[in-house]
C-alpha positions in Angstrom: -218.9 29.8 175.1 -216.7 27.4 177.2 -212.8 27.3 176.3 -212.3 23.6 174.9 -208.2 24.2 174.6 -206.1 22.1 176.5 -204.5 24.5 177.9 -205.5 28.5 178.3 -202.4 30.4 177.7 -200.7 28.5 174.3 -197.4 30.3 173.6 -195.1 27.7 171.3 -191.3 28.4 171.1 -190.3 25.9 168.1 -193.6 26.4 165.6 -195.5 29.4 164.2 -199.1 29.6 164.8 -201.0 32.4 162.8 -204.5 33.2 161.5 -204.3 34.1 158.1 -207.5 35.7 156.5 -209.9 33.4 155.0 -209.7 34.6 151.4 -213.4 34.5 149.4 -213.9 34.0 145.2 -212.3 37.2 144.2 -209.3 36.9 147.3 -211.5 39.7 149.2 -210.6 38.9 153.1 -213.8 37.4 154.8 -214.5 38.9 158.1 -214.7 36.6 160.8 -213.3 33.9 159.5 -209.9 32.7 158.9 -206.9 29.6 158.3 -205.0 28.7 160.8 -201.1 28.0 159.5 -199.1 25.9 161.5 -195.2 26.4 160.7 -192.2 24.0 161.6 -189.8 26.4 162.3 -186.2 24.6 162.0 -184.5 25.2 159.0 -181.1 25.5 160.4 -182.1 21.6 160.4 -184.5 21.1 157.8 -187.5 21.6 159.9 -186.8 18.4 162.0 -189.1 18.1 164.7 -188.1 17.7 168.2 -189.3 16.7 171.4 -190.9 19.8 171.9 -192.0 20.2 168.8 -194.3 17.6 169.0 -195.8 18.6 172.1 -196.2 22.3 170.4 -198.0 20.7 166.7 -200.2 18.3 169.2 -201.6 21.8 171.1 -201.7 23.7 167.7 -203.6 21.3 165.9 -206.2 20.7 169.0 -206.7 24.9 169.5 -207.3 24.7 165.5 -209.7 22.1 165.9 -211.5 24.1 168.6 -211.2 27.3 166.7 -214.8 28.4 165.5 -213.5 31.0 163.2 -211.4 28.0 161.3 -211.9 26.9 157.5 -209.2 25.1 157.0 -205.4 24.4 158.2 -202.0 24.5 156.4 -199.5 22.7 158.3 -196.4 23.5 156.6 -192.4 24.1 157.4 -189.9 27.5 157.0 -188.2 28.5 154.8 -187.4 26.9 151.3 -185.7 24.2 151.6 -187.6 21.2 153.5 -190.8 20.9 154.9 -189.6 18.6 157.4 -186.8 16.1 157.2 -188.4 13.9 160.3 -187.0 13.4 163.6 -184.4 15.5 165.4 -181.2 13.5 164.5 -179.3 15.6 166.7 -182.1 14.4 169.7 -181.7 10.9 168.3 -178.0 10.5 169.2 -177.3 12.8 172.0 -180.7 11.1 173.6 -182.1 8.3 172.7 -179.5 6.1 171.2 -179.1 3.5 173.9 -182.1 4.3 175.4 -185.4 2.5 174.8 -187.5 3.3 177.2 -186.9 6.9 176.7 -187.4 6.6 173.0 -191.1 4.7 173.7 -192.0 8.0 175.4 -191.0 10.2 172.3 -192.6 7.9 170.1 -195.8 8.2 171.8 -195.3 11.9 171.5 -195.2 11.4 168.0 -197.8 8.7 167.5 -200.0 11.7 169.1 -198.8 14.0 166.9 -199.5 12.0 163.7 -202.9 11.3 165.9 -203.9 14.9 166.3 -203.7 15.4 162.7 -205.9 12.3 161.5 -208.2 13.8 164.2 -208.3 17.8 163.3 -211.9 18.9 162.9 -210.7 21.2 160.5 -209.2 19.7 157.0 -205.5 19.7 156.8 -203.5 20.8 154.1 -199.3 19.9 153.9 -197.8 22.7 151.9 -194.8 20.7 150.6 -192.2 23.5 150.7 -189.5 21.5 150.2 -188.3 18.3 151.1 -190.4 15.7 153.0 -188.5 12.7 154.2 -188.9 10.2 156.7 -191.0 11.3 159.5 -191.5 14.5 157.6 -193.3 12.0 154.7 -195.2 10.3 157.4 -197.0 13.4 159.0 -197.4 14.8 155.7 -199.2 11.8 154.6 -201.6 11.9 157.3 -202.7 15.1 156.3 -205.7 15.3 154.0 -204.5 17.4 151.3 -201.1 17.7 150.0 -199.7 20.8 147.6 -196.3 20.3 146.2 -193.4 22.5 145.2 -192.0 20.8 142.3 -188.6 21.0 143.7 -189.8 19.0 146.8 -188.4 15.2 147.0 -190.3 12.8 148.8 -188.5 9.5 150.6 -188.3 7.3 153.4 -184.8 7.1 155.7 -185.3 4.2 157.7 -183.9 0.9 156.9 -180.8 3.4 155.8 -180.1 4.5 159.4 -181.2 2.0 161.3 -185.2 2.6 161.5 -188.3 1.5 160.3 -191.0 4.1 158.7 -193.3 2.5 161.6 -194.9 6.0 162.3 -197.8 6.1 159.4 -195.6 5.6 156.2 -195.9 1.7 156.7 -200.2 2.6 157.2 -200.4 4.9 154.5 -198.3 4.8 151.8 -199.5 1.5 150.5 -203.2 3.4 150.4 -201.7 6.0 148.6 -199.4 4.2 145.6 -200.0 0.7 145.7 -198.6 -2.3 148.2 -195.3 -3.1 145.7 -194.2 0.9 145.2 -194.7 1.4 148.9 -192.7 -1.6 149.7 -190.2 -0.2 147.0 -190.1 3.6 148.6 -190.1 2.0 152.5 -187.1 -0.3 151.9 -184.9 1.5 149.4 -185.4 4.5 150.6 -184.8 6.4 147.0 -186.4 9.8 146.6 -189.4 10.8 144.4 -189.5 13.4 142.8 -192.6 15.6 143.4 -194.1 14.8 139.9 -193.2 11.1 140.7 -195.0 11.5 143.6 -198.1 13.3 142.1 -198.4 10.5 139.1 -198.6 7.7 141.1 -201.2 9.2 143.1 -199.6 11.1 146.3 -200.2 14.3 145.6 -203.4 16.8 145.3 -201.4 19.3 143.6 -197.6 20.5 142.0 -196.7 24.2 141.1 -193.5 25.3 139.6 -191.1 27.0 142.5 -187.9 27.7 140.4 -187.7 31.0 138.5 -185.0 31.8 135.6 -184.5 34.8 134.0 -188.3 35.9 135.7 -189.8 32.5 134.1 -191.4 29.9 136.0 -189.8 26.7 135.4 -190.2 23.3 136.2 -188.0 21.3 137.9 -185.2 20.5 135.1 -183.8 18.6 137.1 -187.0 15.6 136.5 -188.7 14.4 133.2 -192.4 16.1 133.5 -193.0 14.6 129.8 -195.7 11.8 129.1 -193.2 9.4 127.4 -191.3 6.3 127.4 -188.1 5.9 127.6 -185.6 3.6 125.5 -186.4 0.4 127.8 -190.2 1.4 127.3 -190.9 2.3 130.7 -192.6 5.4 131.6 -190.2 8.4 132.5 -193.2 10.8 133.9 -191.5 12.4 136.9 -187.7 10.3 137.1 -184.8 12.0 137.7 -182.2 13.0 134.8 -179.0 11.6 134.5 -175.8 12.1 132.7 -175.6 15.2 130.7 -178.5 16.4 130.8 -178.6 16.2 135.1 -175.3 18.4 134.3 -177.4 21.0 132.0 -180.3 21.2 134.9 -178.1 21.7 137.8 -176.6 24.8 135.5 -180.5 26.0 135.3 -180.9 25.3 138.6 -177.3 27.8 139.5 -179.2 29.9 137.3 -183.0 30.1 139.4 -184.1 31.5 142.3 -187.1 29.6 144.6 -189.8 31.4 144.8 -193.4 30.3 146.8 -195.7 32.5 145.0 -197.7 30.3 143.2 -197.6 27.9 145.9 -198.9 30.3 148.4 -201.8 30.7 145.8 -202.6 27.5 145.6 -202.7 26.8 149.1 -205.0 29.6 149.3 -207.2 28.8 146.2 -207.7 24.8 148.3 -208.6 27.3 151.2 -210.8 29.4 149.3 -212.5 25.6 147.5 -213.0 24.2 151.0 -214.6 27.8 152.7 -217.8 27.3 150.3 -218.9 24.4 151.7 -221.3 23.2 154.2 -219.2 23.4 157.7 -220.8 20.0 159.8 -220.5 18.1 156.2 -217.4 18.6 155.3 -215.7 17.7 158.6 -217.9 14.3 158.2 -216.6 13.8 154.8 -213.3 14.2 155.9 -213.4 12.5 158.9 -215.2 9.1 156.9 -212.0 9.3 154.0 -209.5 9.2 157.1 -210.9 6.5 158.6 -209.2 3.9 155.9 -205.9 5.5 157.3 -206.7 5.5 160.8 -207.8 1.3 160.0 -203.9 0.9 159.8 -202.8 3.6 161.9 -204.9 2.6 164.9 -204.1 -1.3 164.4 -200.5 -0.9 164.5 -199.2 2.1 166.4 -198.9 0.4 169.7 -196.7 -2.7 168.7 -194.9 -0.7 166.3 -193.8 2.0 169.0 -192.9 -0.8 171.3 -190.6 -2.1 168.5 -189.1 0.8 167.7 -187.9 1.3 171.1 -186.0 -1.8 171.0 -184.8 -1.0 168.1 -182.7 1.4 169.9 -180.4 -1.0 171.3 -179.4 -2.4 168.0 -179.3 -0.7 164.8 -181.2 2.2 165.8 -178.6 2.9 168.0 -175.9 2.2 165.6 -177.6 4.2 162.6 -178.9 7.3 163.9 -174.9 8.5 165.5 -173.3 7.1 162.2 -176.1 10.1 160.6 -175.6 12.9 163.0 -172.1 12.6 163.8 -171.1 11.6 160.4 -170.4 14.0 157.2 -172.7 13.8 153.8 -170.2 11.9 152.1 -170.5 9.2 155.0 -173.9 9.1 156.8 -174.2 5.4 157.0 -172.7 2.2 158.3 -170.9 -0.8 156.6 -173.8 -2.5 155.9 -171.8 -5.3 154.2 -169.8 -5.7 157.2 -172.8 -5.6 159.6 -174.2 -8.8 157.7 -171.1 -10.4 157.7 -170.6 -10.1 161.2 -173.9 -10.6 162.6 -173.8 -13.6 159.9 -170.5 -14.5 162.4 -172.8 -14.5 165.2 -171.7 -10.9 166.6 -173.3 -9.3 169.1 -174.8 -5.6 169.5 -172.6 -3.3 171.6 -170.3 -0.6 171.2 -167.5 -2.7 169.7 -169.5 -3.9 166.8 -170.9 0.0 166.2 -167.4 1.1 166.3 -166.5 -1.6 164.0 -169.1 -0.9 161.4 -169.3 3.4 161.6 -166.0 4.4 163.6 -167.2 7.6 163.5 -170.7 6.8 165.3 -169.4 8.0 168.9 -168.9 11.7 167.7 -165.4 11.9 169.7 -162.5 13.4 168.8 -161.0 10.1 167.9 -163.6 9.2 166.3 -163.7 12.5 164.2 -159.8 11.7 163.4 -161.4 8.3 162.3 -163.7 9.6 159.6 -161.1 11.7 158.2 -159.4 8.9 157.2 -162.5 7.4 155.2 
């Protein structure tokens, strides 16, 4: 049998690539076959892909796709706390800020990425680990399965920092939730909570991750009741405020995260998809992604083109007001930006410094910020 990889020798750096048994009805390894499990492997930075990242999950997901001995794929990130947060903002600002042309490049590294996923042979299932934000949301959504730690968020960053979530979450998130709660998640960029997330339709699954005092608990710090709230609305899944967020962070002090039964549910969707017919299921799979790849393959061109340009402008301005910034202050004047772009301002260094002094990451600029 011929050698289909791209290339012979794959040894990534920035993922994890292992076969873990395929497991059958009683979780009795099967010989000879096997998942394959893809890992992001940044937590020092929330699983943020880079550069070479990309180029590492695009190989990975082609050598699974190839792989005969393959049921199924779990891409997925390390550690506990994010699956992936999106894009390297540290590559972002050091990089690409400023720099179109060499931000079209990286975007067609990811548009390939998010490509290589909607094209796997093999079904794909994102085991949510933790958060999934931006970028992170995008490829997750392009998977074909999606299993949920209930302590996961889910949320868009763009129009925040100076982006647009041009790189699937515009394609699919309206297929997933509806054309007004996409538009609501893409502009506003608040989080979901994984429950949210799995009511409105997002979701294939939610475990509990938190234990306290050796109990699995859900998330305390969401409503996972069927009820309505005072105003009548439907509180399934939105977050707590008040006194009772103060109670569920104490629970929260309290727990420890645990994977187990999200490992085993991974494994059972493994286990669901291994007793089927091979050649059918990759047809079945491959006919449901094609109303994602409608969008995806419509837009992907004109909306990296646009992003690039982007970088000169807001991009530009956004993404160093992120990275060099703290967590108390992330983000630009906004209200200052529309008043002086409203004054007929124009992009450049003096209106960046005006609206996030902060954004150059100099020592000056560090002086600046503590004085926010």
């Amino acid at each position: 049998m011929k050698n289909h990889n791209l290339i012979e020798d794959f040894d990534p750096k920035e993922i994890l690539v292992e076969e873990r048994p395929a497991l059958d009805h009683d979780g009795r390894a099967v010989p000879g076959l096997h998942n394959v499990w893809i890992t992001l492997n940044n937590p020092a930075e929330l699983n943020s892909y880079t550069t070479s990242t990309a180029k590492e999950v695009i190989l990975a997901l082609r050598q699974a796709s190839n792989d005969r001995a393959a049921v199924a794929v779990v891409l997925t990130g390390a550690g506990t706390r994010a699956f992936c947060s999106g894009g390297n903002t540290r590559e972002y600002a050091e990089i690409y800020a400023g720099a179109p042309a060499e931000y079209r490049q990286y975007m067609r590294l990811f548009n390939d990425m998010v490509t290589a996923i909607l094209h796997c042979d093999k079904p794909v299932i994102c085991r949510v680990n933790g958060m999934r934000v931006g970028g992170g949301q995008e490829i997750g959504m392009a998977c074909d399965f999606s299993i949920a730690s209930d302590l996961a968020i889910f949320s868009q960053a763009g129009p925040k920092h100076g982006s647009v979530p041009d790189g699937g979450s515009t394609d699919f998130l309206p297929l997933y939730v509806g054309i007004e709660r996409a538009m609501a998640s893409a502009t506003l960029c608040e989080p979901w909570s994984a429950h949210r997330f799995y009511a409105l339709g997002g979701l294939t699954q939610v475990v509990p991750t938190l234990k306290v005092n050796g109990r699995w608990t859900a998330n305390p710090l969401v409503i996972t009741d069927h009820f309505l709230d005072e105003y009548g609305r439907m509180a399934l899944g939105e977050w707590k405020t008040g006194e009772e967020k103060g109670l569920a962070k104490k629970i929260m002090a309290e727990g420890t995260v645990n994977l187990q039964l999200l490992d085993e549910a991974v494994e059972s969707m493994c286990t669901k998809l291994l007793y089927t017919m091979p050649d059918c299921l990759t047809k079945t799979v491959e006919s449901l992604r094609k109303h994602k790849l409608e969008h995806w393959d419509r837009n992907r061109e004109t909306s990296r083109a646009w992003l690039a340009l982007n970088m000169m402008t807001e991009a530009n301005a956004g993404f160093r007001a992120f990275h060099f910034g703290t967590k108390e202050h992330r983000e630009v004047d906004f209200v200052r930006l529309r008043q002086r772009l409203g004054e007929g301002a124009r992009w450049g260094e003096e209106l960046i410094e005006e609206i996030a002094p902060w954004a150059s990451g100099t020592e000056t600029a560090k002086a600046e910020l503590a004085k926010v």
